[in-house]
GUDRENLUM-321256 format. One record per residue (C-alpha): residue in one letter; x, z, y. Coordinates in steps of 0.25 Angstrom, whole numbers, padded with zeros to 4 digits, always signed. Example, Ala and Ser with C-alpha at 12.3 -4.5 7.8 and 13.67 -1.06 7.14 Angstrom:
BEGIN
A+0049+0031-0018 S+0055+0029-0004 
// end
This chain:
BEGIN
X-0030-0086+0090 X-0020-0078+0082 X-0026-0064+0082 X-0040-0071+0080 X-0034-0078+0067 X-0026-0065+0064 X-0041-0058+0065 X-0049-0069+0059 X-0038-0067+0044 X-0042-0052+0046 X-0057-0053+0047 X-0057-0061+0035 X-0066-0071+0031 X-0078-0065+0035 X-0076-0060+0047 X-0079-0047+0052 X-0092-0039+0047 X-0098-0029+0058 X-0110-0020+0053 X-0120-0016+0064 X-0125-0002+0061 X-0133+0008+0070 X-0147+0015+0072 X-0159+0007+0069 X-0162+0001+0083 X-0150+0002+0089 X-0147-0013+0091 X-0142-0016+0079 X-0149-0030+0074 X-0150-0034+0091 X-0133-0033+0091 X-0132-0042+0079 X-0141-0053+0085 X-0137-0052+0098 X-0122-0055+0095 X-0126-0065+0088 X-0136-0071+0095 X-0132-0067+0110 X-0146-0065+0111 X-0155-0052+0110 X-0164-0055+0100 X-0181-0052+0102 X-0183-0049+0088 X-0171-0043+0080 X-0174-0041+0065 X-0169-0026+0059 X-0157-0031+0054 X-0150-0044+0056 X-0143-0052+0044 X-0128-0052+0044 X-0125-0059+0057 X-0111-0067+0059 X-0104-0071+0072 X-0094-0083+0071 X-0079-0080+0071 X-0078-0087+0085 X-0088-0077+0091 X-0076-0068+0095 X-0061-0071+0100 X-0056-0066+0084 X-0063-0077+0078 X-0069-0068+0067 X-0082-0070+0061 X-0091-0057+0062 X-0103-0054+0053 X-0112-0043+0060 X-0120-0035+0049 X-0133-0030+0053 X-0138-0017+0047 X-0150-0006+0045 X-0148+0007+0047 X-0160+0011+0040 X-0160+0020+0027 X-0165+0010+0019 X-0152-0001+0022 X-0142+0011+0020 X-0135+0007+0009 X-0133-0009+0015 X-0128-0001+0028 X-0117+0004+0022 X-0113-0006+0016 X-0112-0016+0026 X-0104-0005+0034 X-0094-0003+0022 X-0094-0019+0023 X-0092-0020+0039 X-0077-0023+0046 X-0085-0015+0058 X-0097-0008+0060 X-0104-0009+0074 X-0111+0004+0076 X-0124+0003+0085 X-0133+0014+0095 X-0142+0010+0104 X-0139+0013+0118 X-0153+0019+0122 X-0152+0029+0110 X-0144+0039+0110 X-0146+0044+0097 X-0142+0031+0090 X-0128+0034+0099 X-0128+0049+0091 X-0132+0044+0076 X-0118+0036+0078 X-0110+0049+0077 X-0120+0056+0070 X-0124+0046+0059 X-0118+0032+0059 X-0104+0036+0062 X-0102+0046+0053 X-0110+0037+0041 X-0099+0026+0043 X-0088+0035+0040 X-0096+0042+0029 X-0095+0026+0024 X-0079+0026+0025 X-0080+0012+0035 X-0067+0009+0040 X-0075-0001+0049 X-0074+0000+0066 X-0085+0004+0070 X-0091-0002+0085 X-0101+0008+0092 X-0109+0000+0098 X-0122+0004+0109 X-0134-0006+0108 X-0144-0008+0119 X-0135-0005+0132 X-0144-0012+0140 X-0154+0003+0136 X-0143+0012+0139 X-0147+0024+0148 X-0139+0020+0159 X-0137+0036+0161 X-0131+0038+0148 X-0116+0040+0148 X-0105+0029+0145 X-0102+0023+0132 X-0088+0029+0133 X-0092+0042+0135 X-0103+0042+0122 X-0094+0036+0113 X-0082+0042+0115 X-0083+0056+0107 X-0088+0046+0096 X-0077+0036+0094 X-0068+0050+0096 X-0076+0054+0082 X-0077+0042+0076 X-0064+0033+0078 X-0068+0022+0068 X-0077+0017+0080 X-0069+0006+0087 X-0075+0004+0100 X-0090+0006+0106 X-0100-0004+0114 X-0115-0004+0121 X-0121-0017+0121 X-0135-0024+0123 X-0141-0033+0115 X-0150-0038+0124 X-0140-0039+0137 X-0131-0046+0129 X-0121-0035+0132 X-0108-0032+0125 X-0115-0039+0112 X-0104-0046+0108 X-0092-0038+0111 X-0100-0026+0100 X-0095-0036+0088 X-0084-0040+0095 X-0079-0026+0094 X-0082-0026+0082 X-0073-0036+0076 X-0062-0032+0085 X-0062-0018+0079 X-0061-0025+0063 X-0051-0035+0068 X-0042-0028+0078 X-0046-0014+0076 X-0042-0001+0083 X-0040+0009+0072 X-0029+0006+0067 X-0020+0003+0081 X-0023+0014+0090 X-0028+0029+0089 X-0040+0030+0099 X-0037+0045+0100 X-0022+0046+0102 X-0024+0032+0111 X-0010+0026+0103 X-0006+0016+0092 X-0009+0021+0078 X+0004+0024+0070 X+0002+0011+0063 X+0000+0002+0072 X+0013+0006+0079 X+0020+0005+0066 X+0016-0011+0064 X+0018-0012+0078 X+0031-0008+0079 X+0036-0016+0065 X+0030-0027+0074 X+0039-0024+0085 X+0052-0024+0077 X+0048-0038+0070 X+0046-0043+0085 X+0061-0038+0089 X+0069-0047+0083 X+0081-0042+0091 X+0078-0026+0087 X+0082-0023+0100 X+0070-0013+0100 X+0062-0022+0109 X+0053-0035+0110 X+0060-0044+0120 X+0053-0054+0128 X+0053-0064+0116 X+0051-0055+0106 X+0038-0052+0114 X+0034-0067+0115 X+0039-0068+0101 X+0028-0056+0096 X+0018-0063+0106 X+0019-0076+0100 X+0018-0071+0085 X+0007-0063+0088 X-0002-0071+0099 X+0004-0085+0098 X+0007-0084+0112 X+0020-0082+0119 X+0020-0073+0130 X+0024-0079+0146 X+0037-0071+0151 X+0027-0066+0162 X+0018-0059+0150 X+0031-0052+0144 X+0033-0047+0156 X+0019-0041+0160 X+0020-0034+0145 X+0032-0025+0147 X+0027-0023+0163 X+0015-0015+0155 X+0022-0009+0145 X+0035-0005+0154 X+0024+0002+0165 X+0016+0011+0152 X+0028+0013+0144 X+0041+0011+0149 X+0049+0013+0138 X+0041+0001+0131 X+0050-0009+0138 X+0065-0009+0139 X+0076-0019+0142 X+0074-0028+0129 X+0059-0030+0129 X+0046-0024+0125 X+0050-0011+0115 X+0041-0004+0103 X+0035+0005+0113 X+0031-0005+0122 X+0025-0014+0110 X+0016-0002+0106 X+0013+0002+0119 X+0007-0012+0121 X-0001-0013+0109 X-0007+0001+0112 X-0010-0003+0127 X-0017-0017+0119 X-0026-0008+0112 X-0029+0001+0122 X-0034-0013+0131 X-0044-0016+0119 X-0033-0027+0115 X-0031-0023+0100 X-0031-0038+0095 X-0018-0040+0102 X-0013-0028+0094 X-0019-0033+0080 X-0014-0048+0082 X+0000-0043+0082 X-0002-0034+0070 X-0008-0043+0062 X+0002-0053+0066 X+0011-0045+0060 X+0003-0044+0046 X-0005-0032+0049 X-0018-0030+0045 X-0030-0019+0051 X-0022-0007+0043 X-0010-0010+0051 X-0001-0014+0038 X+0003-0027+0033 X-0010-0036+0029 X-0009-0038+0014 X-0008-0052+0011 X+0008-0050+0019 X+0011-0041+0005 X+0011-0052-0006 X+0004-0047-0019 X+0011-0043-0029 X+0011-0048-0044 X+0017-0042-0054 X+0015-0036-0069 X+0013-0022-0072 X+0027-0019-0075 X+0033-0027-0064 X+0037-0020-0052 X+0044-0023-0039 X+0058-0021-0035 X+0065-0023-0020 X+0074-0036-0020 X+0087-0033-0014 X+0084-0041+0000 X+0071-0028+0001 X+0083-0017-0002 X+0094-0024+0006 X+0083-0023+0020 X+0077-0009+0017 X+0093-0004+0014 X+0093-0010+0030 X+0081-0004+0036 X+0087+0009+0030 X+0099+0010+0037 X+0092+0003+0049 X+0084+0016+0051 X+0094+0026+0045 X+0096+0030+0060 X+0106+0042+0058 X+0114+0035+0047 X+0112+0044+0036 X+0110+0037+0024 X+0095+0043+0024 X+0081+0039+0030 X+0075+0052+0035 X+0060+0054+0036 X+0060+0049+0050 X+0069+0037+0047 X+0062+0034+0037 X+0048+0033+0046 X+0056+0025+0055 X+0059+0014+0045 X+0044+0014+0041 X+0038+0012+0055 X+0034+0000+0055 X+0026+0000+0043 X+0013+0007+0043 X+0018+0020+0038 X+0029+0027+0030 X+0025+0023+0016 X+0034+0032+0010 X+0025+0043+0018 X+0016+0045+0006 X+0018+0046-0011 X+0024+0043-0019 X+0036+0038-0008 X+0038+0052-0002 X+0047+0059-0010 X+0052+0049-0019 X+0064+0047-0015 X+0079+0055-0012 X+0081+0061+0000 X+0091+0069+0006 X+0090+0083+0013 X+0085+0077+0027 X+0073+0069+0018 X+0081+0055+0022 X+0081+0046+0012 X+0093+0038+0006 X+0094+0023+0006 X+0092+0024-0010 X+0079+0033-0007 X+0072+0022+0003 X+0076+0010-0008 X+0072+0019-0018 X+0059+0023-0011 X+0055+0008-0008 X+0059+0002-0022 X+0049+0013-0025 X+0039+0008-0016 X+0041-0006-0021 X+0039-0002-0034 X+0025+0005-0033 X+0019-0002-0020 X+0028-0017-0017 X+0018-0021-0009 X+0017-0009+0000 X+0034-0009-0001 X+0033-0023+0002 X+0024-0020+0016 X+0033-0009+0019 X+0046-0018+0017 X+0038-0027+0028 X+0034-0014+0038 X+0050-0012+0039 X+0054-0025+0043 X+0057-0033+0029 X+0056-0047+0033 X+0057-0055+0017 X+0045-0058+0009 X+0039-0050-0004 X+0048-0059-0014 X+0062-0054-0006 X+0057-0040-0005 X+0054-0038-0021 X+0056-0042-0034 X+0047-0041-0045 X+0054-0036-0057 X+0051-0041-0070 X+0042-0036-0080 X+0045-0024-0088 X+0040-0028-0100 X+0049-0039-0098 X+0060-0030-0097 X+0057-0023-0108 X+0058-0036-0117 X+0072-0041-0109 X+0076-0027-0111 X+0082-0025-0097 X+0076-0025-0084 X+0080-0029-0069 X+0072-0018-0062 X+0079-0011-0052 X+0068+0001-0050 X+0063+0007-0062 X+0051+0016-0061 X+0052+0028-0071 X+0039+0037-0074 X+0039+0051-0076 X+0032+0057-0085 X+0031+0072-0091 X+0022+0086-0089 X+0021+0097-0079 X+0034+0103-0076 X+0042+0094-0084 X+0049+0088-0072 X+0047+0077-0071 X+0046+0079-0054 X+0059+0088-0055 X+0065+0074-0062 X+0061+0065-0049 X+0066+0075-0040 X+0079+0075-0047 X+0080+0060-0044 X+0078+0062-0030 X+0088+0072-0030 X+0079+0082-0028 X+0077+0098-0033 X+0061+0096-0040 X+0057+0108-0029 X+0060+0095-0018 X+0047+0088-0024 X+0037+0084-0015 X+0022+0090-0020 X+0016+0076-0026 X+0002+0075-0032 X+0002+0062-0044 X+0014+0053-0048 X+0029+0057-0040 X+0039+0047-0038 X+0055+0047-0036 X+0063+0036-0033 X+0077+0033-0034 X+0091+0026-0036 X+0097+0026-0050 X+0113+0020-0052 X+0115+0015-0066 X+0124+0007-0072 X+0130+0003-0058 X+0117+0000-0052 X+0105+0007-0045 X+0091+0006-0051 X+0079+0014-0043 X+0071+0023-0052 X+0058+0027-0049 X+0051+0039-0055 X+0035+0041-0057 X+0033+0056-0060 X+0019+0054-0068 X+0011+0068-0067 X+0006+0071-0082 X-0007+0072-0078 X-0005+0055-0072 X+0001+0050-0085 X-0015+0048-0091 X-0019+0041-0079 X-0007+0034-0078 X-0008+0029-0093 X-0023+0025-0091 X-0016+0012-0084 X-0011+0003-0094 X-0001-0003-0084 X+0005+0011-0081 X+0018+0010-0087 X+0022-0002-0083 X+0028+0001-0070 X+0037+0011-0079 X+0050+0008-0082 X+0053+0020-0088 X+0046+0034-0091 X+0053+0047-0092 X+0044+0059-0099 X+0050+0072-0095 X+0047+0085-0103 X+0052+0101-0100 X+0062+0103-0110 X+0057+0117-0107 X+0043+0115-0114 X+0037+0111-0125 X+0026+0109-0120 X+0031+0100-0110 X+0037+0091-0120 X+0025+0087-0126 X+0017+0084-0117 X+0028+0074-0112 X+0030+0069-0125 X+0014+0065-0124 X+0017+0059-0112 X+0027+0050-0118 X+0018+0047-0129 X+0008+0042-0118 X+0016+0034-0109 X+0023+0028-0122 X+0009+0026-0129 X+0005+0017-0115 X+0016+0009-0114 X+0015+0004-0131 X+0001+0003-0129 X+0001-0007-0114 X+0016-0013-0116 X+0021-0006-0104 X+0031+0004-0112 X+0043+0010-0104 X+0055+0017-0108 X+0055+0032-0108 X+0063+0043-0107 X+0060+0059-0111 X+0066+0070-0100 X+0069+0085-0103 X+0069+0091-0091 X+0073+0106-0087 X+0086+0104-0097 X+0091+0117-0090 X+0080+0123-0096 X+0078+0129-0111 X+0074+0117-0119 X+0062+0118-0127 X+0068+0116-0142 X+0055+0108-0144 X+0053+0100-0136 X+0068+0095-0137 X+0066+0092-0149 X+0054+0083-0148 X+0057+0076-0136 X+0069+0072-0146 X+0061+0068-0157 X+0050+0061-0149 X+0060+0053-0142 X+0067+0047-0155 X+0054+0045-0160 X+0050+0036-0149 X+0062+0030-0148 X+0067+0035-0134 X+0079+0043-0129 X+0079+0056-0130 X+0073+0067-0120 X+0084+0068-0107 X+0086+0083-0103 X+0088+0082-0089 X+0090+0096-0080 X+0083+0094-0064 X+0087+0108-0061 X+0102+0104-0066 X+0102+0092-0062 X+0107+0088-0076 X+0098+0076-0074 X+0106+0069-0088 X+0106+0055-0080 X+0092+0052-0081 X+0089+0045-0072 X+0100+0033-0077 X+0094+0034-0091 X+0079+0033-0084 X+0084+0020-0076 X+0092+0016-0090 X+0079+0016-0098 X+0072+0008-0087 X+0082-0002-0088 X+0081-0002-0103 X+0065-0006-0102 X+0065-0010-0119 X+0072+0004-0123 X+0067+0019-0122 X+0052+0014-0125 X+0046+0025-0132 X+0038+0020-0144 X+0026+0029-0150 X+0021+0030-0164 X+0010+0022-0163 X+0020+0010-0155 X+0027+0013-0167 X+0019+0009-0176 X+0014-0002-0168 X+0029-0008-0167 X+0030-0005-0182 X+0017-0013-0183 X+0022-0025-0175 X+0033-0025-0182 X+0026-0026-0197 X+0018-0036-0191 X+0029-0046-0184 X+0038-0044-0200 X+0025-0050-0205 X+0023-0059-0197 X+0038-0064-0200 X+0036-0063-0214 X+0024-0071-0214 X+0030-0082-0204 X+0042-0081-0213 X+0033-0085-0224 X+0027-0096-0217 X+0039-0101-0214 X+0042-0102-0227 X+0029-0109-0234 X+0031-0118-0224 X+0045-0122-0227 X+0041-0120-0242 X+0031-0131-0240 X+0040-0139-0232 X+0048-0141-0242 X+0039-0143-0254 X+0033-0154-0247 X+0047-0160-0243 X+0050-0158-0257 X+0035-0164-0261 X+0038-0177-0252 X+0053-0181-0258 X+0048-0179-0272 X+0036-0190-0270 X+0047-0199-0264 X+0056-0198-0276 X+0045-0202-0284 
// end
């Protein structure tokens, strides 16, 4: 009753919708009335009216809805999209007609991939009771087929009119959309997807509450229990390390059932046909047909624009733990392998992909250091919660959404308190080609700028910063000048900025202006949607001969819009002028370093103007009104003395 429930929440309200499509004459319309009739029918029309079988018709307790169709040129266009509408699509030939068998691989096959389904697809032979007694075994005809096309989940003949195997086509067919096989086991290499081992084993380490590396004889009937509602007899436990212990020795030691033998199970129930068993654990567990955590276990996250999300203490305190837990050698470092290690349990690396794959230090074995991983997850927090949330979840963190983050306040807030609480600050980076801006990350993650990866769009680096006695994580966006329109087309673009450096080559002219436009840009946009940020001017390549210049209108922009003056910094020298403390120090001083443009100029002058009016004339109220307070005061003790 639990996996039919577990089934019945996936399949949603309406149920499972299966699509019949095939060859005129193949059966089609006869199927559908048969199933729901248990009758072959004498007149059958050309094509039924959506037909629906009661969720008690199969163990799962699923409503279907079977979908009739017609394959004629005329009805293309509803075809397709009753097929881009179908959880499975039950594919027909006619037994008798061996070309209808071809057009499945010639035509109706191929068309269904054209279309981009993701739907199982159920081969299925009508009108067995005509089959050509001579004609070879189902097996052997569909086997080079369902090796071509591996979205068909499994093949059947069945008559109509005998009453054969009718109700076991649709019965297939809701197995494959509620406990299907494409995502547990490749056909081909006949093992476990990746996956599915992966929950599977974060399963297993839930389930051994002793970590002694193997499911004792409770911890079997605990998992039993949890999953089925059903403890297991002591005989049972026995007979299910008797098979496991004669096909995999190693799958059973002293202290019970161990990972091996748990995979090797649920690849030997799949191979029986028993995929339910399988999925009931799984989703048990909270996963859903993608092998990942269902949604509604991630809570949704409401927040402003320009609040993010930070890791509370409780979050650092467990993911300093699970470091040191799979820092095997002891070396202060997660290497690659390590790393992979930790993340086995989830459903892959997520720091596999950009913008998490060189984003953080490393040292000259590619380990990363325990301020890198913080670094890399506070990163992942700050972009993707939800998805660090999951992945806190994958690696064994018990707490709830509320002791795993914080949501900071807003920054416009914090520009009007003058001082924020924000412990990560997200810094964008901004300049031309070749000024350096990548050479400026890279220097960050202690790094020469020849180590950069090659990375198409945005770059980020990650890192720790000590100022003042405390450590603050700063996080840098690199911005591609040719993403800063794009990027400015979003009126909410700046508000995850807590700070903005514009880097120019003090080498080039050339280079100078076109940041100082950039400045002008990005300043322009915050006035003009209220997200402004403090911003910092670079020179870069210091060790270089200075263009005369540009020196001198970086200066003279900079007082003009009220910001500090540009930073020289050297990569190549590492005379870095301690600039990533002033970036963090500008950050934490979100109502100072705020560039201002002409035209905010003169809108702030504006404002100004008006307010002094405003006061003048409600000081002038003020008065009259006191004035003629008086007078009438004066008015009423005059008539009484007289």
């Amino acid at each position: 009753m639990a996996a039919a429930a577990t089934a019945a929440n996936l399949a949603g309200k309406q149920g499972v919708r299966v699509v019949v499509i095939g060859d005129p004459g193949t059966g089609k319309s006869s199927l559908v009335v048969s199933v729901a009739t248990e009758a072959f029918p004498e007149n059958v029309p050309r094509v039924m009216p959506p037909t629906r079988l009661p969720a008690d018709y199969f163990p799962d307790r699923v409503p279907i809805t079977i979908v009739d169709t017609s394959s004629s040129p005329e009805h293309r266009a509803k075809l397709i999209a009753e097929c881009q509408a179908a959880d499975a699509v039950v594919l027909t030939y006619a037994c008798d007609r061996p070309a209808t068998l071809e057009r499945l691989s010639t035509f109706w096959l191929p068309e269904l991939r054209r279309l981009q389904l993701k739907a199982p697809v159920i081969v299925v032979g009508c009108k067995l009771d005509l089959r050509d007694e001579q004609q070879v075994s189902l097996e052997q005809v569909m086997a080079p087929i369902m090796q071509t096309f591996r979205e068909i989940e499994t093949c059947i003949e069945c008559s109509a009119l005998r009453q054969i195997q009718v109700p076991e086509v649709f019965y297939y067919a809701q197995k494959a959309v509620l406990h299907p096989t494409a995502p547990l086991f490749d056909q081909e290499a006949q093992s476990l997807k990746p996956r599915c081992v992966r929950a599977l084993k974060r399963i297993f380490i839930l389930c051994d509450h002793d970590r002694d590396g193997a499911l004792s004889d409770v911890e079997l009937n605990d998992f039993q229990v949890k999953c089925f509602n059903a403890p297991l007899q002591p005989t049972e436990i026995a007979g299910v390390k008797r098979v496991v212990q004669e096909k995999m020795p190693e799958g059973v030691n002293d202290n019970g059932l161990t990972l091996t033998g748990f995979l090797f199970l649920h690849a030997l129930f799949i191979e029986k046909g028993r995929l339910e068993t399988t999925w009931t654990v799984l989703r048990k567990f909270g996963y859903d047909n993608e092998i990942k955590l269902r949604d509604d276990l991630i809570p949704t996250i409401k927040r402003a624009p320009d609040q993010t999300l930070e890791l509370t203490g409780q979050a650092i305190d467990f993911l300093r733990g699970i470091f040191n837990m799979f820092d095997t050698d002891n070396d202060d470092a997660l290497l690659p392998a390590e790393l992979d290690d930790l993340f086995s349990t989830a459903p892959e690396n997520p720091w596999s992909n950009n913008p998490y794959v060189d984003c953080a230090e490393r040292n000259v074995l590619g380990g990363l250091s325990l301020e890198g991983f913080i670094s890399k997850w506070a990163l992942m927090t700050l972009l993707d919660p939800a998805n660090s949330f999951a992945n806190l979840i994958y690696v064994g963190y018990s707490g709830d959404f509320g002791s795993a983050f914080t949501t900071m306040r807003k920054r416009r807030v914090d520009r009007k308190k003058q001082q924020t609480q924000r412990n990560v600050f997200q810094c964008y980076v901004f300049g031309p080609r070749g000024a350096g801006k990548t050479a400026l990350l890279q220097s960050f993650l202690g790094r020469q700028p020849s180590d950069a990866l090659p990375m198409n769009g945005e770059r980020f680096a990650a890192n720790t910063v000590e100022l003042s006695g405390s450590r603050k994580t700063l996080v840098f966006r690199e911005i591609p000048e040719d993403d800063v329109r794009p990027l400015l087309a979003d009126r909410e673009s700046l508000a995850p900025c807590d700070v903005a450096v514009f880097v120019y080559d003090s080498c080039d002219e050339f280079s100078w202006q076109r940041t100082r436009d950039l400045l002008v840009e990005v300043a322009t946009h915050g006035e003009n949607t209220g997200y402004e940020v403090p911003c910092l001017i670079v020179a870069a390549k210091d060790d270089l001969d200075q263009s005369p210049l540009a020196l001198q209108e970086s200066t003279r922009v900079s007082q003009d819009m009220g910001i500090e003056m540009p930073i020289p910094i050297s990569v190549r020298l590492r005379d870095l002028n301690n600039i990533f403390c002033r970036i963090v120090h500008a950050a934490q001083q979100p109502h100072l370093s705020i560039p201002e443009t002409e035209a905010g100029k003169t809108r702030r002058q504006y404002r100004q103007l008006l307010n002094r009016s405003l006061m003048v004339v409600s000081v002038g109220a003020a008065v009259a009104v006191v004035g003629i307070a008086a007078y009438r005061v004066y008015a009423a003790r005059k008539n009484t003395s007289s």
